[in-house]
C-alpha positions as CSV (number, residue, x, y, z in Angstrom):
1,X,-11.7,-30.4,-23.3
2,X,-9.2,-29.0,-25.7
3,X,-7.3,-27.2,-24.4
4,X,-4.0,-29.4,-26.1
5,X,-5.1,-27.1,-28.7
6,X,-5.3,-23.9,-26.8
7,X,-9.0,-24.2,-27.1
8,X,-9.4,-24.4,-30.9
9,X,-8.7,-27.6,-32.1
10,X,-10.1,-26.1,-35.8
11,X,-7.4,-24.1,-36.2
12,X,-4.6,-25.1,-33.6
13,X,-2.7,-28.5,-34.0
14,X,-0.8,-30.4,-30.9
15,X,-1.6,-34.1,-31.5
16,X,1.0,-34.9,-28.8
17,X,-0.6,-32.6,-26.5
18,X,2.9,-31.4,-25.3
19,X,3.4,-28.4,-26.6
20,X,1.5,-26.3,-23.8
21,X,3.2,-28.4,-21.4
22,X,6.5,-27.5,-23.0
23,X,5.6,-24.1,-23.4
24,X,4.9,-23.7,-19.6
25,X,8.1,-26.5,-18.8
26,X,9.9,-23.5,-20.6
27,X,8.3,-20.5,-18.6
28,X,8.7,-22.3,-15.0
29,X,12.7,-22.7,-16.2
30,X,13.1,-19.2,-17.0
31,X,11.9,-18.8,-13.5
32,X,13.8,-20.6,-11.9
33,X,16.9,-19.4,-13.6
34,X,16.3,-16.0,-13.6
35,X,15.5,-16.5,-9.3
36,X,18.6,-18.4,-8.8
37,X,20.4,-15.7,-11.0
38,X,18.8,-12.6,-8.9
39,X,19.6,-14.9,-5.2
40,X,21.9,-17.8,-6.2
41,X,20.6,-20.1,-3.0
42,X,21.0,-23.9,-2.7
43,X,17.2,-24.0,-2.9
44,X,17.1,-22.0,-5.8
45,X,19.6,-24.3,-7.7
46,X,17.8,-27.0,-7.1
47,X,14.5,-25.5,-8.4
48,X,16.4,-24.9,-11.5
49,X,17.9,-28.3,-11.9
50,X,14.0,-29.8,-11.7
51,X,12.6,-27.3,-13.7
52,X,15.1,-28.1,-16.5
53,X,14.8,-31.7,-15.9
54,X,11.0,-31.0,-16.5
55,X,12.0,-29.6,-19.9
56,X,14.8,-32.3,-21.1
57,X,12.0,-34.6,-20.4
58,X,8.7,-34.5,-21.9
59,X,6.4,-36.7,-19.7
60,X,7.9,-34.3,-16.5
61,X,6.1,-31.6,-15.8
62,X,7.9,-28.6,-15.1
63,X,6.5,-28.5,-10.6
64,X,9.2,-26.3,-9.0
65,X,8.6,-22.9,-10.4
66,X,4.7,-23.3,-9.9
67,X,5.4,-24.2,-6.1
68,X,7.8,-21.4,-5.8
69,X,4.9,-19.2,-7.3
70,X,2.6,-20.8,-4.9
71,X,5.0,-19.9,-2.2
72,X,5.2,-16.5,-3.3
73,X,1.4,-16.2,-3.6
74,X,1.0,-17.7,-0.1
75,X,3.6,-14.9,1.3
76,X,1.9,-12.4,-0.5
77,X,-1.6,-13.4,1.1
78,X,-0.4,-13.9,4.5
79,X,1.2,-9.8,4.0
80,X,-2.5,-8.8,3.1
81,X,-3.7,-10.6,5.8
82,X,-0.8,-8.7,8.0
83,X,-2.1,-5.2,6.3
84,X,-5.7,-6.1,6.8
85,X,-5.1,-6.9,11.2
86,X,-3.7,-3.4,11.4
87,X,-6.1,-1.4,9.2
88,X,-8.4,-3.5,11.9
89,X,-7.1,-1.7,14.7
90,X,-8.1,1.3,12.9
91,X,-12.2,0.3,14.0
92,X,-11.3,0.9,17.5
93,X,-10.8,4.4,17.2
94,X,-12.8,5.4,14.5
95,X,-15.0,8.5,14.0
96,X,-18.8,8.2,13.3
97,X,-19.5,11.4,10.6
98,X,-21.1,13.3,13.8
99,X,-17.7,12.8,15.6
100,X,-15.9,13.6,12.5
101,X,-17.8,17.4,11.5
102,X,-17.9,18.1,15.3
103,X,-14.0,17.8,15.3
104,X,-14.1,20.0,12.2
105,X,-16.6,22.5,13.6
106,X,-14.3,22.7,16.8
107,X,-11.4,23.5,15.1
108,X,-13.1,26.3,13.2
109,X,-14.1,28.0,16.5
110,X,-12.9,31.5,16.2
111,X,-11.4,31.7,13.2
112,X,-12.1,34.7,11.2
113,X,-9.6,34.3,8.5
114,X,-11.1,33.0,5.5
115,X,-7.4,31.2,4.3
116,X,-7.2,29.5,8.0
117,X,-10.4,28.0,7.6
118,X,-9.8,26.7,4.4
119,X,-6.1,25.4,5.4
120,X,-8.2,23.7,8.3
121,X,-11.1,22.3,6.2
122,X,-8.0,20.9,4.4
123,X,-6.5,19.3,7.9
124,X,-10.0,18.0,9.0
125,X,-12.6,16.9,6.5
126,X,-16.1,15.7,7.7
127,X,-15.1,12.4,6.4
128,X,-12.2,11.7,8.5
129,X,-12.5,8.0,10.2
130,X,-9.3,9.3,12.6
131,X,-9.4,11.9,15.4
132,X,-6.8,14.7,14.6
133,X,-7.0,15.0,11.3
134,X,-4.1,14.8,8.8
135,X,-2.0,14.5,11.8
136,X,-3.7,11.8,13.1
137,X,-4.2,9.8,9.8
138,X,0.1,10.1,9.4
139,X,0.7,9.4,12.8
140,X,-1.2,5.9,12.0
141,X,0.5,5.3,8.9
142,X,4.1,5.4,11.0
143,X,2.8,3.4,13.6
144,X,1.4,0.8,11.3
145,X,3.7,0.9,8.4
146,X,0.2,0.9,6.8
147,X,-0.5,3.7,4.3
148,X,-4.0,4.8,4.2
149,X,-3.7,6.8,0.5
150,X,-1.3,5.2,-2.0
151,X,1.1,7.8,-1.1
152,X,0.7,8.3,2.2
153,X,0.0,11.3,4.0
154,X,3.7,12.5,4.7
155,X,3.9,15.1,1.9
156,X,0.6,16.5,2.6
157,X,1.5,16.6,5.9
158,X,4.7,18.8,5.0
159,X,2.7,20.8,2.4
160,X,-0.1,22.1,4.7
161,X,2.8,23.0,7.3
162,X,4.1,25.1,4.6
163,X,0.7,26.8,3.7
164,X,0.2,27.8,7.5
165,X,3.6,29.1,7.8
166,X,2.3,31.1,4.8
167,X,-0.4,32.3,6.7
168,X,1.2,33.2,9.4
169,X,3.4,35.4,7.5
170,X,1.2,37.2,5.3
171,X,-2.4,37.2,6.7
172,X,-3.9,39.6,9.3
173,X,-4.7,37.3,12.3
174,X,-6.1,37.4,16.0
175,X,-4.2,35.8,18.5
176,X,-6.1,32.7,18.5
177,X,-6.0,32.3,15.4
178,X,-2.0,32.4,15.3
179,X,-2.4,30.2,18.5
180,X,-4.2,27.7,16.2
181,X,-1.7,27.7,13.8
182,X,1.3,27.3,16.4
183,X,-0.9,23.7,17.8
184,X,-1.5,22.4,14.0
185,X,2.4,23.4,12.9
186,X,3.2,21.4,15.7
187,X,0.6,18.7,16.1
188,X,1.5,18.1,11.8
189,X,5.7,17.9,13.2
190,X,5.1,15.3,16.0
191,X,3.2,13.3,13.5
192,X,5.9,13.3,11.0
193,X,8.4,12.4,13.7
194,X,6.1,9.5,15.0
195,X,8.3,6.5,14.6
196,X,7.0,2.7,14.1
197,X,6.2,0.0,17.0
């Protein structure tokens, strides 16, 4: 109701009820100039030349920059949207928490070495919603072009390649267990090579 006075007509005073309008007339042309500045297009001139129409006279309101913003807002919405469809295809293939500690008890069959286990407890939680672990999780995310961390999983991948290497080198182990390091060292590499559809 007043919001010509930001909302306090007590202690704010617009009589003419144009200053917000100029204020935002103002904004939408340092848009529009700083747009056509960053990618000098035709449609970006003209944005400009209406938006500072809008401010040279009062009674126009300032339109281009909010429909650019609009624009913007719809692109932005339809990449979500685009995000959201392939994180989708993630419910076809995902665990139950049975199938996702049975993985994780599998791969601890016959492993002795208390470092192994927890370098695979690190691979394969019982929380995983992807077969094949951290492997499987990055092999998504290069498919998809959809990270499921806000990292990723590329650098973990790399680090826990690292620690088993470490293992390999320094610990005690049977031959299934080095055989079990050889599969994840490798499985880990293939998923960092995946490439994108």
């Amino acid at each position: 109701m007043y919001s010509y006075a930001r909302d306090n007509p007590v202690k704010y005073n617009d009589p003419s009820g144009e200053y917000v309008e100029t204020a935002l007339d103002l904004a939408s042309f340092a848009y529009s100039v700083n747009e056509y500045y960053d990618n000098p297009t035709f449609a970006n001139a003209v944005y400009m030349g209406l938006d500072g129409a809008a401010l040279a006279l009062p009674f126009l309101p300032a339109v281009a920059g909010h429909i650019r913003m609009g624009g913007r807002a719809v692109q932005i919405s339809g990449d979500i949207i685009k995000d959201a469809k392939k994180v989708g295809k993630l419910s076809g293939s995902e665990m139950s928490p049975e199938q996702a500690k049975a993985q994780l008890d599998d791969m601890l069959k016959g492993v002795e070495n208390d470092r192994l286990g927890n370098a695979i407890k690190q691979l394969f939680r019982p929380g995983d919603k992807l077969p094949g672990g951290t492997a499987g999780v990055l092999k998504y995310e290069r498919k998809t072009g959809t990270l499921l961390s806000p990292s990723g999983h590329a650098q973990k991948a790399q680090d826990r390649i690292n620690s088993l290497k470490k293992i390999l080198t320094e610990e005690k182990l049977t031959k299934r267990e080095v055989k079990k390091i050889n599969g994840l060292i490798n499985s880990l590499t293939n998923a960092l090579n995946t490439k994108k559809n």
